[in-house]
C-alpha positions in Angstrom: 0.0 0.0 0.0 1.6 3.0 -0.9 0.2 6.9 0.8 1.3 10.2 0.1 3.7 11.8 2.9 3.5 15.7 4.1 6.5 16.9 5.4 7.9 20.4 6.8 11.0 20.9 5.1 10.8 24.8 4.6 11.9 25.1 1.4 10.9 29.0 0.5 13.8 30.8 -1.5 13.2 29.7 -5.4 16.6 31.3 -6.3 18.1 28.7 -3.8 16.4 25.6 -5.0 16.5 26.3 -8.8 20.7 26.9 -7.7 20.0 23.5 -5.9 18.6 21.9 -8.7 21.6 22.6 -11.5 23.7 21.0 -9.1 22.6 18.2 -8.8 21.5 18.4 -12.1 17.9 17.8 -11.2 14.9 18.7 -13.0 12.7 21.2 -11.8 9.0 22.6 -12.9 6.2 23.9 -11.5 2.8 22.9 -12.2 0.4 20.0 -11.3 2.1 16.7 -10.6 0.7 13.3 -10.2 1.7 11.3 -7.4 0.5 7.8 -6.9 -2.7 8.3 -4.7 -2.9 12.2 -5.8 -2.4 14.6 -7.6 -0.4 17.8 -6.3 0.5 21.6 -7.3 4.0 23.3 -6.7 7.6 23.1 -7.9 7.9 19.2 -8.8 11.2 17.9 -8.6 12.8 14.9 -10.4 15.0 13.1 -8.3 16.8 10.7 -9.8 15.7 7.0 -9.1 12.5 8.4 -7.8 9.1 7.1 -9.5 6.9 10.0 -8.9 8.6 13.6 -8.2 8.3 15.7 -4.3 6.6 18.7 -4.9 7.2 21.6 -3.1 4.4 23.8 -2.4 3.6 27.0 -1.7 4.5 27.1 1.7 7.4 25.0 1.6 6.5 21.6 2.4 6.9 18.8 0.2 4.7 16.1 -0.7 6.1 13.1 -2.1 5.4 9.1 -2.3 8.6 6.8 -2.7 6.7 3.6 -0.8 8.8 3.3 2.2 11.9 3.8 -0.5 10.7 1.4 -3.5 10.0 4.2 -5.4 13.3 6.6 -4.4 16.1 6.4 -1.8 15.0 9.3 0.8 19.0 9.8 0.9 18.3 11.8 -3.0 15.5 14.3 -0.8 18.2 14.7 1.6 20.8 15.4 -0.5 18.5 18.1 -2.1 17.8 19.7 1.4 21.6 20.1 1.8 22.0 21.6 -1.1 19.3 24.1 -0.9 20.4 25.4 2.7 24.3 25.7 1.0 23.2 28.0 -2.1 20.3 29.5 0.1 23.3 30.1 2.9 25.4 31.7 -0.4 22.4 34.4 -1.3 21.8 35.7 2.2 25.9 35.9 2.6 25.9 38.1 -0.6 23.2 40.3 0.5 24.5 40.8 3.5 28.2 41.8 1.8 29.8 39.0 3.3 32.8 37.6 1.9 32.5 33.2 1.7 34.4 30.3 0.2 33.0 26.8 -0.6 35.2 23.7 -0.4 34.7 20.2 -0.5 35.5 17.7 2.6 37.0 14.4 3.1 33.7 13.4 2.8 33.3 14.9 -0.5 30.6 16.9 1.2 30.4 20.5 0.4 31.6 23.3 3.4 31.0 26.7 3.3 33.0 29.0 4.9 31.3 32.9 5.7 33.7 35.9 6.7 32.1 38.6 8.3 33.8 41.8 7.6 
């Protein structure tokens, strides 16, 4: 039996997630997407491996169904979620003027560094 999951993941700053999204070379559009059990409106994302895309909507959730992982590895979503708080992270540093350097860790896991004047 598959359902339809509602999460919080706050996902507000477009910008940031479209930045997100060329990445990880994911694809992004917004419209009505059809989900197993429904059908949803918002940002649809692509993940690869995933059956049926997470939509983001309007107030930043997401809606997604991967069937308890059959149908996408929740590690992609995460992934995503990293990403988007790095770029979204990068915006509000250069708004603020402030002066920031990404590198990669051991872990192959971006870092980012901000200087504050």
């Amino acid at each position: 039996m598959s359902h339809t999951m509602d999460i919080k993941i706050d996902i507000h700053d477009l910008r940031a997630l479209e930045a997100a999204c060329r990445r990880l070379h994911i694809h992004l559009k917004y419209g009505e997407h059809r989900l197993y059990a429904s059908t949803e409106t918002g940002n649809g994302i692509f993940l690869e491996g995933w059956r049926y895309p997470v939509v983001i909507q309007e107030g930043g959730g997401a809606k997604y169904d991967n069937y308890g992982g059959s149908w996408g590895k929740i590690e992609k979503l995460h992934e995503l979620e990293a990403y988007y708080g790095l770029e979204k992270a990068k915006f509000e540093a250069q708004l603020k003027g402030y002066d920031f350097q990404e590198t990669v860790s051991a872990e192959n896991m971006p870092r980012l560094e901000i200087y504050i004047n």
